[in-house]
VEXLUM-218992 format. One record per residue: residue in one letter; x, y, z of N, C-alpha, C, CB in turn. Coordinates in steps of 0.02 Angstrom, whole numbers. Glycine has a CB too. Layout:
+------+--------+--------+--------+--------+--------+--------+--------+--------+--------+--------+--------+--------+
: type :    nc1 :    nc2 :    nc3 :   cac1 :   cac2 :   cac3 :    cc1 :    cc2 :    cc3 :   cbc1 :   cbc2 :   cbc3 :
+------+--------+--------+--------+--------+--------+--------+--------+--------+--------+--------+--------+--------+
:    a :      X :      Y :      Z :      X :      Y :      Z :      X :      Y :      Z :      X :      Y :      Z :
...
+------+--------+--------+--------+--------+--------+--------+--------+--------+--------+--------+--------+--------+
This chain:
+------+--------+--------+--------+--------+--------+--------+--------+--------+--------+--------+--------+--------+
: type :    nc1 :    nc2 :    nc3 :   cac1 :   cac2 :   cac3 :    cc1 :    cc2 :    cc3 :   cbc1 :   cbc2 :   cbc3 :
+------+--------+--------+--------+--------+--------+--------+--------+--------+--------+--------+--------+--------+
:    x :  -2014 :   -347 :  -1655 :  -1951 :   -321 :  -1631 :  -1908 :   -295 :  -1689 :  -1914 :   -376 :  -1591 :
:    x :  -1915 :   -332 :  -1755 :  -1869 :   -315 :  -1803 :  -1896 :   -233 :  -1848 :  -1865 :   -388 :  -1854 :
:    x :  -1975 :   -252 :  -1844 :  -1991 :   -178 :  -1858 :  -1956 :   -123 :  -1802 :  -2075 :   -170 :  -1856 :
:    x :  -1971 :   -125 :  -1752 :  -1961 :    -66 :  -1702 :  -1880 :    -58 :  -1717 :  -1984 :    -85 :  -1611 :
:    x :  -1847 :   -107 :  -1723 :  -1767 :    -69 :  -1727 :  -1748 :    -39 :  -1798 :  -1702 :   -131 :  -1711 :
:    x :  -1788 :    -76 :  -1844 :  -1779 :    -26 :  -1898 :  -1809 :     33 :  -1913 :  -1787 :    -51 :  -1944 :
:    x :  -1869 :     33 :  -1879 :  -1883 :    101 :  -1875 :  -1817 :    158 :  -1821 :  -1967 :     96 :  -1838 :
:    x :  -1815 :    121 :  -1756 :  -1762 :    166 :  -1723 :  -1725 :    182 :  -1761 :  -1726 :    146 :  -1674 :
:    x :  -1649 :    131 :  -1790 :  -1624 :    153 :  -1803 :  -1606 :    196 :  -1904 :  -1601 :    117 :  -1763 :
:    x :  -1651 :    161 :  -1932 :  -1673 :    182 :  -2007 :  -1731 :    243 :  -2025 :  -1703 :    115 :  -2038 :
:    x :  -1801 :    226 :  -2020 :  -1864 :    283 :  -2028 :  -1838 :    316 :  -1997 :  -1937 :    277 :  -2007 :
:    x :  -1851 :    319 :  -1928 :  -1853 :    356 :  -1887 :  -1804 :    422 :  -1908 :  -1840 :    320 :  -1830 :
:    x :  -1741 :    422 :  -1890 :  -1692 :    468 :  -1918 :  -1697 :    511 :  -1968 :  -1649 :    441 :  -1934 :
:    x :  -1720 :    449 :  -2046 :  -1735 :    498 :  -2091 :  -1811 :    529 :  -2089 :  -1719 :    470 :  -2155 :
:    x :  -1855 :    542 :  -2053 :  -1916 :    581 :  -2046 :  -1900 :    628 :  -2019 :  -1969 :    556 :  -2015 :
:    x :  -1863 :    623 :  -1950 :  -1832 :    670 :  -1921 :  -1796 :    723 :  -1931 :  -1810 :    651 :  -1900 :
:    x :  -1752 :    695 :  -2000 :  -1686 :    757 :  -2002 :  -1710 :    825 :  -2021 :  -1623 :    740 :  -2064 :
:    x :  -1798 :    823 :  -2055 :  -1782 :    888 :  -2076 :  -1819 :    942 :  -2038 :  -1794 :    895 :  -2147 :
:    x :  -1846 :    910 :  -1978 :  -1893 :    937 :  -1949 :  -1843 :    990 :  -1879 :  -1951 :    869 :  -1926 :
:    x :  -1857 :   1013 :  -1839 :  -1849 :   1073 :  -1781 :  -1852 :   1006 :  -1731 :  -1923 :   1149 :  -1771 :
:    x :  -1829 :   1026 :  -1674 :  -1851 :    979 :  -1613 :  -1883 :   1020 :  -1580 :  -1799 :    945 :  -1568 :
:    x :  -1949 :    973 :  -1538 :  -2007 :   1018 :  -1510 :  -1976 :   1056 :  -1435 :  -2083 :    961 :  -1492 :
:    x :  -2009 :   1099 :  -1432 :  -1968 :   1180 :  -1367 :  -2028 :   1140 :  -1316 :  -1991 :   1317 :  -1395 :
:    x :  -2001 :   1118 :  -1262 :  -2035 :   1085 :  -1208 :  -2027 :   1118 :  -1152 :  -2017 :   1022 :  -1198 :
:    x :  -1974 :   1175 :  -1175 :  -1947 :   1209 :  -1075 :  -2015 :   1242 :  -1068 :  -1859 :   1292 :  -1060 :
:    x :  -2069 :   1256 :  -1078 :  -2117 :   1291 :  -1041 :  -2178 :   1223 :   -998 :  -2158 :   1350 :  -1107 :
:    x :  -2175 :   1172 :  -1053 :  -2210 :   1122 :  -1052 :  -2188 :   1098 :   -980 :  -2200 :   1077 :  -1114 :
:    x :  -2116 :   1082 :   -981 :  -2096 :   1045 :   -934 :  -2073 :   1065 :   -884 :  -2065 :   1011 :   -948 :
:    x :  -2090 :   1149 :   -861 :  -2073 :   1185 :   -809 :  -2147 :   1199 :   -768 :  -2031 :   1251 :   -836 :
:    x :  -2184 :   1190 :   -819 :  -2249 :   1196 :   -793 :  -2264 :   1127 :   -752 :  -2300 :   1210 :   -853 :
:    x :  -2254 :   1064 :   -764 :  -2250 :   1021 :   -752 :  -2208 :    990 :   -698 :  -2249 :   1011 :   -793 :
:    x :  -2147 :   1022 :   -686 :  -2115 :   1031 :   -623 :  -2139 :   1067 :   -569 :  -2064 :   1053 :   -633 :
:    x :  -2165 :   1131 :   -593 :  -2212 :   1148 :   -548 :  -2259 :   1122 :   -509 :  -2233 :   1175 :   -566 :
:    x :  -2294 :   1082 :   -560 :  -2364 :   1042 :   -531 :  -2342 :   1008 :   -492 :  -2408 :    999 :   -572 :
:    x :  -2281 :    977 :   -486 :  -2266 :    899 :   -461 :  -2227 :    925 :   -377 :  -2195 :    845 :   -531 :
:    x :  -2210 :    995 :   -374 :  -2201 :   1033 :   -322 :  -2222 :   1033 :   -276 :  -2205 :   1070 :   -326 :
:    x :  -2282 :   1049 :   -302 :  -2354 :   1092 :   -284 :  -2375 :   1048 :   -249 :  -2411 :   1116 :   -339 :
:    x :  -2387 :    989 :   -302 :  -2408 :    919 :   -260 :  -2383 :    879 :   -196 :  -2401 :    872 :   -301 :
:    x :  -2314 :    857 :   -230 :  -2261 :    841 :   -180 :  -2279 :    882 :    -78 :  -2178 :    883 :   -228 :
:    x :  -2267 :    955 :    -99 :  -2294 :    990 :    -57 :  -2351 :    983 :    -14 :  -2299 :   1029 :    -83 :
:    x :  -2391 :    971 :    -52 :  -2467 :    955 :     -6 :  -2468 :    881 :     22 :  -2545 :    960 :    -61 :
:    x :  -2441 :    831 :    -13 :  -2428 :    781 :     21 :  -2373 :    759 :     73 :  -2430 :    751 :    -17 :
:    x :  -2328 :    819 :     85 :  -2292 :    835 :    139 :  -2332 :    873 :    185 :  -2236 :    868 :    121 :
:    x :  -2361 :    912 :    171 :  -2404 :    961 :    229 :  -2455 :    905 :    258 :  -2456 :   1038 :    188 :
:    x :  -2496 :    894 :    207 :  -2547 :    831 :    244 :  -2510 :    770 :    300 :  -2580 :    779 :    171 :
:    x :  -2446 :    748 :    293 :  -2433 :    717 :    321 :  -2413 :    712 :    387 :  -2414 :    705 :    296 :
:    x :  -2371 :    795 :    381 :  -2331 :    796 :    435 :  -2375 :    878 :    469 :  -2233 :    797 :    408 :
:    x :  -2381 :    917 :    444 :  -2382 :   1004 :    472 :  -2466 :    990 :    497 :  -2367 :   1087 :    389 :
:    x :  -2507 :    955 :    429 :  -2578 :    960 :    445 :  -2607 :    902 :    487 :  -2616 :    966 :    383 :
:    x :  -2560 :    874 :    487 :  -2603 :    790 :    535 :  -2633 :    814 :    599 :  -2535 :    715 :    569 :
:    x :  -2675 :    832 :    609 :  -2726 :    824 :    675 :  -2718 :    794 :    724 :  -2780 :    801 :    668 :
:    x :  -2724 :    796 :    773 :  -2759 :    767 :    857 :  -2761 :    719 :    839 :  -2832 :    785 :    895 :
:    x :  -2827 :    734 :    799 :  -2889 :    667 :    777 :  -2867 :    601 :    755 :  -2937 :    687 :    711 :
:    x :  -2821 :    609 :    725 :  -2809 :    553 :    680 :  -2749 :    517 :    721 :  -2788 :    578 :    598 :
:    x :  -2747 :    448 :    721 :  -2709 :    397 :    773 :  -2654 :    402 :    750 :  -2727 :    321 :    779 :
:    x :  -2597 :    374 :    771 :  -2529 :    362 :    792 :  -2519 :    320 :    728 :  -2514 :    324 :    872 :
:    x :  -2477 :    311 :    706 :  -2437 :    234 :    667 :  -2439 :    177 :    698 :  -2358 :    235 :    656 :
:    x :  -2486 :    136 :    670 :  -2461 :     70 :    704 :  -2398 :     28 :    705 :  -2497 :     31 :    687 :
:    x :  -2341 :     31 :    711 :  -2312 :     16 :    692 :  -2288 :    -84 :    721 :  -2281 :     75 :    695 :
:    x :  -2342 :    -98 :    753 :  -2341 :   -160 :    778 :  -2341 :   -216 :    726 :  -2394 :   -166 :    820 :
:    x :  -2378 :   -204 :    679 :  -2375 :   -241 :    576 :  -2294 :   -234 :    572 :  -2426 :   -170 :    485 :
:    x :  -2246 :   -190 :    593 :  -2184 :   -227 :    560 :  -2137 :   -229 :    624 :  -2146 :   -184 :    487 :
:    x :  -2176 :   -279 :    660 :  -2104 :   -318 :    713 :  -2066 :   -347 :    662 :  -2126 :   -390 :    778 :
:    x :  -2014 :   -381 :    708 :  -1949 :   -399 :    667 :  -1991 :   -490 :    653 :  -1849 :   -391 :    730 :
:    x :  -2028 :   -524 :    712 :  -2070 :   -585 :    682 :  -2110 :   -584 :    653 :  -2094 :   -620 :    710 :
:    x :  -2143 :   -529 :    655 :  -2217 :   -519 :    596 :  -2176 :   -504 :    528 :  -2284 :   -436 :    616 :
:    x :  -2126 :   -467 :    530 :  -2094 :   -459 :    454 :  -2072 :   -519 :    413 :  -2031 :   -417 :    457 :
:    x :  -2032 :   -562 :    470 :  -2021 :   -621 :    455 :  -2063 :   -677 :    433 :  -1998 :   -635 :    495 :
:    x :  -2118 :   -678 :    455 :  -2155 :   -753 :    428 :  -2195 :   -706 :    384 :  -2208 :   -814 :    492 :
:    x :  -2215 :   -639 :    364 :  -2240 :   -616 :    303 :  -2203 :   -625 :    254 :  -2254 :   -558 :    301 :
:    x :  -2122 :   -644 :    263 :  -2092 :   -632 :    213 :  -2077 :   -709 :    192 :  -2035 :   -581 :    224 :
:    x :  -2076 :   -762 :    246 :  -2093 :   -815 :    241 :  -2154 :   -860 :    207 :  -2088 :   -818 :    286 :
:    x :  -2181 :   -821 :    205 :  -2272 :   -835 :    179 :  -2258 :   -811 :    119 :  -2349 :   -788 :    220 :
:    x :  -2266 :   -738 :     99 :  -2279 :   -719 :     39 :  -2198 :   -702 :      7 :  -2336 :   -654 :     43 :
:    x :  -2152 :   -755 :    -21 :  -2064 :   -742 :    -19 :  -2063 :   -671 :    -83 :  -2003 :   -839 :    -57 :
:    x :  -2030 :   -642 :    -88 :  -2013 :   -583 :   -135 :  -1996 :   -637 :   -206 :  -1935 :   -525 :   -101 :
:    x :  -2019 :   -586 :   -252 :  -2047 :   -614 :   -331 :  -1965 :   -614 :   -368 :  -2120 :   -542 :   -382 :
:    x :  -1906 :   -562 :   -328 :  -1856 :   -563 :   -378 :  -1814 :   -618 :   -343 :  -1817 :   -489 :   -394 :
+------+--------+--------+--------+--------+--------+--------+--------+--------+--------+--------+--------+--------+
């Protein structure tokens, strides 16, 4: 721990000062893109492309008693 803060706030800085900061807007527009793109298809798959074929939601797994003694059984970690 005592290395890492002296690097943050000591090395680090002085390695840094004399260098450019790296140009990421293409990097990270491309990358917004992807996550679009993606986002997108996993909206289409869900909702525009879902088929006939494929069943309903069960949604009987979260009654208000089945939620309850799952949550009773397995209690939340925070």
């Amino acid at each position: 721990m005592t290395l890492w803060l002296l690097f943050v706030t000591k090395i680090g800085p002085k390695l840094m000062a004399i260098r450019k900061p790296f140009n990421l807007r293409w990097l990270m527009f491309a990358y917004n893109i992807l996550m679009a793109v993606t986002n997108a298809y996993f909206f289409g798959d869900q909702t525009v492309l879902r088929g006939e074929d494929r069943p309903p939601l069960d949604l009987s797994e979260h009654s208000p008693p089945r939620c309850l003694k799952r949550t009773l059984r397995y209690p939340p970690s925070t």
